[in-house]
C-alpha positions in Angstrom: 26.3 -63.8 -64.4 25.4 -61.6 -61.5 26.1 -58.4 -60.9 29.4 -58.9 -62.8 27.0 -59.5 -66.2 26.0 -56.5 -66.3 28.6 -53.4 -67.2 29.9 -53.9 -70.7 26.6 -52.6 -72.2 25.7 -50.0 -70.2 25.8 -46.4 -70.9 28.4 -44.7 -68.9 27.4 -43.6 -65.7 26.7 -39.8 -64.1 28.8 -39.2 -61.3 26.1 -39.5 -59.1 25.1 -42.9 -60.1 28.7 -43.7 -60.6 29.2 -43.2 -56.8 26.0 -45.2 -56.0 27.2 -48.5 -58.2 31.0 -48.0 -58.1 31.8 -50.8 -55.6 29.7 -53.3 -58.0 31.5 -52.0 -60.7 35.0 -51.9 -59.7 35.3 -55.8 -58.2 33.8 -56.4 -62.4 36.6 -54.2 -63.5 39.1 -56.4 -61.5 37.6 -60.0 -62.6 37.2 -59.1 -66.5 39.8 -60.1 -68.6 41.1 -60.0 -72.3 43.5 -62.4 -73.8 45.9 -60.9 -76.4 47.9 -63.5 -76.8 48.2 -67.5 -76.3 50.7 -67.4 -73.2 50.0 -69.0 -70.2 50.4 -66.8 -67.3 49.3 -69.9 -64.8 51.3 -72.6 -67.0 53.9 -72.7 -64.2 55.0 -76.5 -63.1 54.1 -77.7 -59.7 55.8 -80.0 -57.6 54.5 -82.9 -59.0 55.3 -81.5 -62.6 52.0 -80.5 -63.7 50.5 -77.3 -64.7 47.7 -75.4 -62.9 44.7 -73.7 -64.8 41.4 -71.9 -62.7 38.5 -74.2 -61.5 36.5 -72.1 -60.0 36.6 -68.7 -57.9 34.1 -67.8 -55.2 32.9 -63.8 -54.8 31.9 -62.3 -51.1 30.0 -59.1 -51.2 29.4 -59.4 -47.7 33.0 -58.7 -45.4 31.5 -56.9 -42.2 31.7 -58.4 -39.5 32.0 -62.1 -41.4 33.1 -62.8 -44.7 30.3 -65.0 -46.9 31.3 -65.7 -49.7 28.0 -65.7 -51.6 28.6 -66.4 -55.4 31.1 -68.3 -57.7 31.9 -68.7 -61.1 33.1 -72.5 -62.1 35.5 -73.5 -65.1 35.5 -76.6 -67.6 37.8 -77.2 -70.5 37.2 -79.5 -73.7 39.2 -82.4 -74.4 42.4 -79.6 -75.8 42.1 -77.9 -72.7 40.4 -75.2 -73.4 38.2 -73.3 -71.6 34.8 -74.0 -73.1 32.2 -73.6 -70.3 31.0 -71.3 -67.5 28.3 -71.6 -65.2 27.8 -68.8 -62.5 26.0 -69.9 -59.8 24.4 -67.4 -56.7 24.4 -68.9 -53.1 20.9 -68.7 -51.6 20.0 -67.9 -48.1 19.5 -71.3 -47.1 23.2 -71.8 -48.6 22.2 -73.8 -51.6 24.2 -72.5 -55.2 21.3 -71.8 -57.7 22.7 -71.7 -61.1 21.6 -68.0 -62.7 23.4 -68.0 -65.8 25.8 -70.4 -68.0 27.8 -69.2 -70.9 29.4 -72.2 -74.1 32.6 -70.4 -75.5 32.6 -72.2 -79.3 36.4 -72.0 -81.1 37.1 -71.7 -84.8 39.7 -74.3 -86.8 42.7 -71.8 -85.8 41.4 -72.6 -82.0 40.3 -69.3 -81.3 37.0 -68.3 -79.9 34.5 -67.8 -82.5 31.4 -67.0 -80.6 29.6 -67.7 -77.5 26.3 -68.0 -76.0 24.9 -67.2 -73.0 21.5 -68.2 -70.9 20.0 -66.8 -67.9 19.4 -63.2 -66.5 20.7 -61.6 -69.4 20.5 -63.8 -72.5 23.2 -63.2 -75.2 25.1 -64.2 -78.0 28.5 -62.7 -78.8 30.7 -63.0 -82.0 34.7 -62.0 -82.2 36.9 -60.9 -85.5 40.4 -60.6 -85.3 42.5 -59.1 -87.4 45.7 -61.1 -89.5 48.0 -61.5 -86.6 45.1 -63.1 -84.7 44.1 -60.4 -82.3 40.8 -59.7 -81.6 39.7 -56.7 -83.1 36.2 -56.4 -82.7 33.9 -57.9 -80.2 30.0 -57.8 -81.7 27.3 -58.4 -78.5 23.2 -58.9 -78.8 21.2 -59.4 -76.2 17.9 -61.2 -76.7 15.3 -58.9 -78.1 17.0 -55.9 -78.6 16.9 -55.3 -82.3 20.7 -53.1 -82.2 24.1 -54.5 -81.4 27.0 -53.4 -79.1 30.6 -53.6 -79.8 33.9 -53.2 -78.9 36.8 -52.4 -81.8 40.5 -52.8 -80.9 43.6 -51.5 -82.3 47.2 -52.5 -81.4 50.5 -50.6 -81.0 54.4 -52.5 -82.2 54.5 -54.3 -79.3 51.1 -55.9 -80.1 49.6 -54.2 -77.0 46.4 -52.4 -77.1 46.4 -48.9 -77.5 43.1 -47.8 -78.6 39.7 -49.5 -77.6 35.9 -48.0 -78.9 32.9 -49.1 -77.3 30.2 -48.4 -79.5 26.2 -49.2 -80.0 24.9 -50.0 -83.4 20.8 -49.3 -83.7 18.5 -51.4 -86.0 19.6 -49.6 -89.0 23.2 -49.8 -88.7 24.4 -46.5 -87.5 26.9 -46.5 -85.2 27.4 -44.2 -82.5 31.0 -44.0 -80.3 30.1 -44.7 -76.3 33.4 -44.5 -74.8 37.2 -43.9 -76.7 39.9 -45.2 -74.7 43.6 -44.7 -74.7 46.4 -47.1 -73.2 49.6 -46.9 -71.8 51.9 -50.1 -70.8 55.2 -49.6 -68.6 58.7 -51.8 -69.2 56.9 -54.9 -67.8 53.4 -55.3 -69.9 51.4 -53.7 -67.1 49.1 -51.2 -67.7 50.3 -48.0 -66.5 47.5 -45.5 -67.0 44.1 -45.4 -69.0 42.4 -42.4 -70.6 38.5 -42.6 -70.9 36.6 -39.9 -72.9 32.6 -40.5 -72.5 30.8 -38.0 -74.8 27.5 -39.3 -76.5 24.8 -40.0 -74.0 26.4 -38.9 -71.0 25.5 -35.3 -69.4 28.0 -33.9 -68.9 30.5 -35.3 -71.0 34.0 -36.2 -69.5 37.2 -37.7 -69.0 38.2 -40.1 -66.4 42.2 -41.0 -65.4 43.4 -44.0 -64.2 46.7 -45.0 -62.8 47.6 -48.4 -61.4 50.5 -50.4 -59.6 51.2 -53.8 -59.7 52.7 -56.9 -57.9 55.4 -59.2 -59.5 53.0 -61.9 -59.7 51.1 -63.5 -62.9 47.2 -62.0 -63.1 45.2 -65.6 -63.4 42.3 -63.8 -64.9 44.4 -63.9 -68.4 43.1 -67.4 -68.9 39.7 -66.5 -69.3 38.7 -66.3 -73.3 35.0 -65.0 -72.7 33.9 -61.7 -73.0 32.2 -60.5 -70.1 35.7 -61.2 -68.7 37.4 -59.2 -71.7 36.5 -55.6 -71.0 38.7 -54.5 -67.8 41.4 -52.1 -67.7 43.0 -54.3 -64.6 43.2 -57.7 -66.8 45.6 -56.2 -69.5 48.5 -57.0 -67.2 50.6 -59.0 -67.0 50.6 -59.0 -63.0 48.2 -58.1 -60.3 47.1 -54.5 -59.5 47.7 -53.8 -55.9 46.0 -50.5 -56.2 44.7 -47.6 -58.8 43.5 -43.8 -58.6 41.2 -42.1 -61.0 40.4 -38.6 -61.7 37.1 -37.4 -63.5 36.9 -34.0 -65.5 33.7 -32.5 -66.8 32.8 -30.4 -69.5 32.4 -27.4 -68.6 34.4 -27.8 -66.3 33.3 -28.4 -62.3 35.2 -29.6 -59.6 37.1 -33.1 -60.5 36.2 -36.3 -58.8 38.7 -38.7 -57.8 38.9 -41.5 -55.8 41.8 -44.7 -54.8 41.2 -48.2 -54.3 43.7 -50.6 -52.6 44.0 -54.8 -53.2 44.9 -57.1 -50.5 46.4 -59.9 -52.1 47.5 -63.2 -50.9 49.2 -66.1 -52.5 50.1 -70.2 -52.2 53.2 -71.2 -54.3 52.8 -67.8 -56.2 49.6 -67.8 -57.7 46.9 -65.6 -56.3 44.9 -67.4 -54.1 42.7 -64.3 -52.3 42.2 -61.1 -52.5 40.6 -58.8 -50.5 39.3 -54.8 -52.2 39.1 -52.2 -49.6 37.8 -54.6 -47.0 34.3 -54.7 -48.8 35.0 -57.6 -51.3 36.0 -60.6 -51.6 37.6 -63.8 -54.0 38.5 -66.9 -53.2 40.5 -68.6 -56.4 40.5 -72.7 -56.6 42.6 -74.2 -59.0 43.5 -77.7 -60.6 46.0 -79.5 -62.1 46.3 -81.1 -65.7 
């Protein structure tokens, strides 16, 4: 899937590689999304009655002097209306889409996904287990001809939000080894207020990034999305959509922190998010339909 494919299982990143890739990496940030529960943030009635769901949302990397939007992600549901299939497709320069990756979402008997496969740049296959409230708890990822796995473990506070996320790599013989620990906390509305991120094994130096966020009062459409590569993003835990976020970086031993602030430009038809612009680099362009 693009550029967007390509974060959750990666090592984290040196600051000065972080700098180099952080535009690529922050638009992913904003389109991944986890779903913790079964609402339906875009089940809101039209005029004509009916509810909306994505169909397909276009990405523009290019936003100087033109916008081109040059990359989209499209969305098809089975016969229970759920989300089942996504192709991602790259405009070429002759303006033809080229289809570059596809990923099948397959759902257990309780109707929640059980695995999915994906084809293309990055071949894949990733498994979920949830725990006895039906929450994902772990998410297991292999890609095609490695011989470890990657993963993701959850755990949940009272309010069945997430509180504490691992991302961890498991070699050939089953030893595991902790990539990233990650710490959560939601404000009054179920928006994520701030996010702690402690990197320690294979990163030199270690450290500690901090993130704060604000919000809209509008419903983040990304919450519809069950598959994975859209479940690993800070930004999609909300409820609404974040209108802007700062982060610190501390390293040990200590050097001089590294921060930086990123501002949305969102736009909307009938209250759903229908474009958004990030720091006048990037670009999406959200199509929906009725059902």
């Amino acid at each position: 899937m693009g550029q967007f494919g390509q974060l959750y299982l990666r090592k984290p990143i040196s600051q000065t590689r972080y700098m180099k890739h952080f535009p690529k990496l922050a638009l992913l940030f904003f389109l991944s999304t986890f779903l913790f529960s079964c609402q339906d943030h875009l089940g809101v009635p039209t005029e004509g009655g009916k509810r909306v769901r994505l169909k397909r949302f276009y990405v523009s990397t290019v936003m100087v002097p033109s916008r081109a939007y040059n990359s989209y992600y499209d969305f098809f549901y089975d016969e229970l209306g759920r989300m089942n299939s996504i192709p991602h497709f790259t405009i070429d320069k002759n303006g033809t889409p080229v289809m570059d990756e596809h990923t099948i979402l397959y759902y257990d008997s309780k109707g929640r996904v059980e695995r999915e496969r994906t084809d293309g740049m990055e071949s894949r296959s990733t498994r979920y287990g949830y725990d006895s409230l039906n929450r994902v708890e772990n998410i297991w990822i292999n890609i095609d001809g490695s011989t470890g796995v990657s993963g993701f473990h959850f755990l949940y506070d009272g309010q069945g939000l997430p509180w504490e996320r691992l991302f961890y790599a498991l070699n050939a013989n089953g030893d595991s080894t902790t990539i990233s620990r990650e710490r959560y906390n939601f404000d009054v509305n179920g928006n994520l207020e701030s996010l702690v991120q402690k990197y320690s094994s294979n990163v030199s130096p270690p450290f500690t990034r901090t993130t704060t966020y604000q919000y809209d009062d509008k419903p983040n459409p990304w919450l519809q999305i069950p598959a994975h590569i859209f479940r690993t993003s800070a930004f999609s835990y909300s409820r609404n959509n974040a209108i802007s976020f700062a982060t610190q970086e501390v390293y040990s031993p200590p050097t001089a922190p590294y921060s930086f602030s990123h501002q949305f430009n969102n736009k909307y038809n009938n209250g759903l998010l229908e474009e958004t612009e990030f720091d006048q680099q990037y670009a999406l362009k959200i199509l929906y339909e009725t059902y």
